[in-house]
N, C-alpha and C positions, 0 to 999 in steps of 0.2 A: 541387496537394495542399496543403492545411490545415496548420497545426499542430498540431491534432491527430491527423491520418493520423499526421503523421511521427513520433506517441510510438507510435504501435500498432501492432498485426500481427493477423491474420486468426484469428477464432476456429476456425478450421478448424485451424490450429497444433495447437491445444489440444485437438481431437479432437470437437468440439463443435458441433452444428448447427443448437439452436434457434431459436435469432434470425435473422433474414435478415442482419440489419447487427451483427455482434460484433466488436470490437478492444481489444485487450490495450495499457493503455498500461506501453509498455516499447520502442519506437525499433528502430529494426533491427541488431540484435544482432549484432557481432563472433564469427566462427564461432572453436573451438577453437584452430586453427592462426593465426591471424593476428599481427602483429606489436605487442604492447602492452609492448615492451620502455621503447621512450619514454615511458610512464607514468613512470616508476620515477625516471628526471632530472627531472621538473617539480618544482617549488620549491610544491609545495602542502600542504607539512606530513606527508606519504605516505613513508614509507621506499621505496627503489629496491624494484622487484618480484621482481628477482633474488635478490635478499638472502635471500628467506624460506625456510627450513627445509625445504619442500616443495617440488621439485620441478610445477611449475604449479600448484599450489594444489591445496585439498580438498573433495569434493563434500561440502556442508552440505544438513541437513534445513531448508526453507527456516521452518516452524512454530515449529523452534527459535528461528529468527535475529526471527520475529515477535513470540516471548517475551522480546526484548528490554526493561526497562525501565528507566526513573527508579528510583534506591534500591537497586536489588541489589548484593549482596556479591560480588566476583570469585570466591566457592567457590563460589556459584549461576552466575552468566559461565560459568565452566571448564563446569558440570554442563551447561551449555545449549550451550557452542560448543567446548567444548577450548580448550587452552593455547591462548596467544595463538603465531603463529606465525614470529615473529622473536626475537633473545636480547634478551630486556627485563628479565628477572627478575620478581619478583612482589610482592615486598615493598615497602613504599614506591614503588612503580612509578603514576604516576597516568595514562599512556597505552600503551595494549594493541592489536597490529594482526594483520590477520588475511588471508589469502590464501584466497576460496573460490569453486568454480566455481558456476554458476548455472546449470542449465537452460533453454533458452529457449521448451519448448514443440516444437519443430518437429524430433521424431525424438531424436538423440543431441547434438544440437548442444546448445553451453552457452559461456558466457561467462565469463571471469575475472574476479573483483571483491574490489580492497581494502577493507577495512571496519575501522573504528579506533573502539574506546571507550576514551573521557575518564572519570574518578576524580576524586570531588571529595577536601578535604581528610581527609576520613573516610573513604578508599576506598570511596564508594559510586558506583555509577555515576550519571555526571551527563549525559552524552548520548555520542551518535553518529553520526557521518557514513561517507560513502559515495565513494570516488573518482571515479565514474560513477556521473551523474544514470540510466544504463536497467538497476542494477545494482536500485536499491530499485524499482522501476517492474516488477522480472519476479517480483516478492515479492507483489507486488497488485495482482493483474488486475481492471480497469476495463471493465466492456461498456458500450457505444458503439450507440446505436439513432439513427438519423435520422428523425424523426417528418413531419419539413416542409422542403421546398426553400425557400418562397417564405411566408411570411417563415421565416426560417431558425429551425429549432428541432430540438435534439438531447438526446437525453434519456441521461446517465451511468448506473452501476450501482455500487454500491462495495459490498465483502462489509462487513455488521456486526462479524465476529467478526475480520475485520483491524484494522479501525478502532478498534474496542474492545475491551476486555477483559473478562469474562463478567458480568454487571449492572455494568456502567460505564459512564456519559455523559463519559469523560476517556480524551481522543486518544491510543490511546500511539504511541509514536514514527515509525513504519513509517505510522501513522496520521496524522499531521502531518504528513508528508511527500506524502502522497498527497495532501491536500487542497492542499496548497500548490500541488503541479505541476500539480490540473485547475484550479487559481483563477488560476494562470499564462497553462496555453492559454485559457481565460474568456476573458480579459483583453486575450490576442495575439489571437483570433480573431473575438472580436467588440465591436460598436463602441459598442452602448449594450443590451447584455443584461441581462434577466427571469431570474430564478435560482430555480424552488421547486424546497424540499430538502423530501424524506417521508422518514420513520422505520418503520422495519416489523419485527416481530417474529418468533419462530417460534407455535405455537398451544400450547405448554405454557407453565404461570405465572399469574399471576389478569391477567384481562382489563381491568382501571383500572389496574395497575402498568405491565402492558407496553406500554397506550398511552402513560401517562406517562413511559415509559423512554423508549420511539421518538420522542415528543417533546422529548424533553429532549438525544437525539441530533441530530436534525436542527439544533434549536437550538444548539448546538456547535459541529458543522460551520458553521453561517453565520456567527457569529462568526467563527469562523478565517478562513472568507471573506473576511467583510469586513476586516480587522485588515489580511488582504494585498491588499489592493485594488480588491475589487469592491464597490461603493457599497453603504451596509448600507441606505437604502429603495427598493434593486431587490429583494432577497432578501426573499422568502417560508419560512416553516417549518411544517412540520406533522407530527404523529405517526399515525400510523394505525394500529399494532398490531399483531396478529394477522391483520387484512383483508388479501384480498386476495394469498394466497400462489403462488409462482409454482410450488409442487411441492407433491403430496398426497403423503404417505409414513405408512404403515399403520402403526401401536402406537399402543398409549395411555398408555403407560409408557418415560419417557427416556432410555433407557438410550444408548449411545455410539453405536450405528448407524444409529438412530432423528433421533437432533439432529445428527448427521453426512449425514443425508439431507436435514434439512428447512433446510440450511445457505443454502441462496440464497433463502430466506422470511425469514434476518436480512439485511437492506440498509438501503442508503439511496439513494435514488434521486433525483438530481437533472437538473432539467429545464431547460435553457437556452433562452431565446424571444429572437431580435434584434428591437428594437424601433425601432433608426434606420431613417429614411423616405428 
């Protein structure tokens, strides 16, 4: 098994059965019960797990934890995740940690995960991390298609609307993070890999904005690619638009149910080709 089996799990998890080959990169997920006491002694900057106010943590709206950004005030934080969950106070406070379980997709099962945001000197939020690498990875489901055995070629899926934020070509952070982890396995799995990234939109918007958005996505992502170490002239980019959508969904008028359906027509899809002989 790959390394990339070993970040996924079966789209079948997730209740979903269009693709023949779909996987969730998110690793094989600690069930409820299990022993994550030892988290809490490692020396990684994490307060012990015990410590926290809640009784095994709190099931979070995962959309919320995606409306994470650069620049928010902790009255926006609290509005998005609740009080931080250990005694930190608030004031002058520039690190906030938080206890919350995760869903894994597969029934009632879910996973505990620490989540700490840093304040810069203006208490604004200046980033955040995650104690476990498959805590941010069950936040942004990745599908996983195998195009070719022989020379090997695999084609990714990332949602646009995780990656980005609503007409934005700028990564937000759950979005960084995901690019970094498939430029990771890239990188572990294969030996001299072809990387084109496509940009696709939904079909509301004028038709030269949204290819030049999708373009301007893809090209972002390869960047961040490259910066982490896949060669920047293997990597191809391209925008496509509006082409090409993987769901028809009826109105002509965008109201919330409408672009909630036509949600996997915003992607970006990138295609890995091994090219060593």
């Amino acid at each position: 098994m790959n390394n990339l089996s070993n970040y996924v799990m079966s789209k079948a998890a997730l209740g979903a059965a269009s693709i023949a080959t779909v996987l969730v990169l998110a690793g094989c997920a600690s069930p409820p019960n299990s022993d994550r006491a030892e988290l809490g002694e490692a020396d990684d900057g994490f307060p012990a797990l015990a410590d926290n106010w809640y009784d095994g943590g709190q099931f979070v709206d995962p959309d919320s934890v995606l409306r994470i950004a650069e620049g928010q005030s902790k009255d926006q934080v609290r509005q998005l995740i609740g009080n931080p969950h250990y005694s930190e106070g608030f004031f002058g406070v520039r690190e906030w940690n938080y206890v919350f379980n995760l869903y894994t997709g597969n029934g009632n099962e879910y996973i505990t995960c620490q989540y700490q945001v840093h304040y810069d000197d203006d208490m604004a939020l200046e980033s955040t991390r995650w104690r476990d690498a498959q805590c941010p990875a069950l936040l942004v489901p990745i599908e996983v298609e195998e195009i070719a055995a022989e020379p090997r070629e695999e084609k990714l899926t990332l949602s646009g609307d995780v990656l980005f934020d609503f007409d934005s070509d700028t990564l937000t952070l759950e979005g960084r993070r995901t690019v970094d982890q498939v430029t990771q396995t890239i990188t572990n799995d294969f030996v001299s890999p072809s990387v084109l990234i496509v940009g696709y939109t939904d079909r509301f918007g004028n038709e030269a904005y949204n290819l030049a958005l999708s373009n301007s996505r893809a090209e972002t992502v390869g960047t961040r690619m490259a910066n982490q170490g896949v060669r920047r002239s293997s990597i191809m980019t391209a925008g496509r638009g509006m082409t090409a959508p993987v769901v028809e969904c009826p109105g002509r008028i965008a109201t919330s149910s409408v672009t909630e359906c036509l949600r996997p027509n915003r992607r970006v899809e990138i295609t890995v080709t091994e090219t060593a002989r």
